[in-house]
N, C-alpha and C positions, 0 to 999 in steps of 0.2 A: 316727254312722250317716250313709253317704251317701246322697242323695238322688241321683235322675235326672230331667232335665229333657230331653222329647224332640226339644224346638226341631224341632218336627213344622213347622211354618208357615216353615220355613226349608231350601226344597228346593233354593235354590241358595246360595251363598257366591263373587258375583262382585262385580266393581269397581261394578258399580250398587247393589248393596244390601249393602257391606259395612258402612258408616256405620249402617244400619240394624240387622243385625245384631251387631253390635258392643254396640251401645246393648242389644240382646233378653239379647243373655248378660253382659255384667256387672247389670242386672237383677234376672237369675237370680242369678246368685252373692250379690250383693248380698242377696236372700234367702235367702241358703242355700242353693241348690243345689251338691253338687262334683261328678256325676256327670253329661257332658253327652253324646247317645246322638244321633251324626249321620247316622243311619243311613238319614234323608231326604235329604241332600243329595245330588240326582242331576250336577249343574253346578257345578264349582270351578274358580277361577282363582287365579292369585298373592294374589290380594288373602284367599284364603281360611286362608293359612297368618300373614301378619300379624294376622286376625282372631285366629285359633286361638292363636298368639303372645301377645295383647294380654291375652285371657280367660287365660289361665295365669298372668299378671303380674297382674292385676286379685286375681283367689283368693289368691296370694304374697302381695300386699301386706295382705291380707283375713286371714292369717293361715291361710288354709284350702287344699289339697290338691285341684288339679283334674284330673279323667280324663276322658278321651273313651275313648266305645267306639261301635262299630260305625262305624268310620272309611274312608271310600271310597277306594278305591282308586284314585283319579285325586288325589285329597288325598295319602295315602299318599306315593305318586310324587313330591310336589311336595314335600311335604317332606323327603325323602329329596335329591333334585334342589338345596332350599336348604342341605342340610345339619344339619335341624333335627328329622328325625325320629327320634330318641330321645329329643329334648324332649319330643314330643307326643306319642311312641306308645310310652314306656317303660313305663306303669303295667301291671301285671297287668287292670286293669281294664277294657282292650282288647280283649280276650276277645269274641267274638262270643255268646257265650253266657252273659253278666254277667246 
């Protein structure tokens, strides 16, 4: 059963608080969570697709299966831009209406 964590208190995912962020979502996974709903985050920069990167690798090594849904479309872009969004936005569970 997945869980969602809606990393509500994380409305941006920039090079200022990715270190922080980073730490919020392995966290979560570390408790359990595989379902993480970004659908706050109004401000992203590069540093937000390394984060997005790292929490997918953190779940892998965790054994567990991570999705992001409600993924912004300035993120989107950028991972698209690195070449990485089918990493992070392949799951079914991207879906806006999860």
């Amino acid at each position: 059963m997945s869980q969602t964590n809606k990393l509500d208190s994380i409305t941006s995912l920039t090079v200022q608080n990715a270190k922080a962020a980073l730490a919020q979502g392995v966290a979560a996974i570390q408790a359990g969570q595989t379902v993480f709903d970004l659908g706050s985050v109004a401000v992203a920069d590069s540093s937000a697709v390394a984060v997005l990167l790292e929490w997918k690798r953190t779940a892998q090594r965790a054994g567990a299966t991570l999705a992001y849904v409600n993924l912004p479309a300035s993120l989107q872009s950028l991972a698209t831009l690195y070449g990485v969004d089918a990493f992070l936005v392949a799951s079914p569970a991207n879906l806006q209406h999860h």
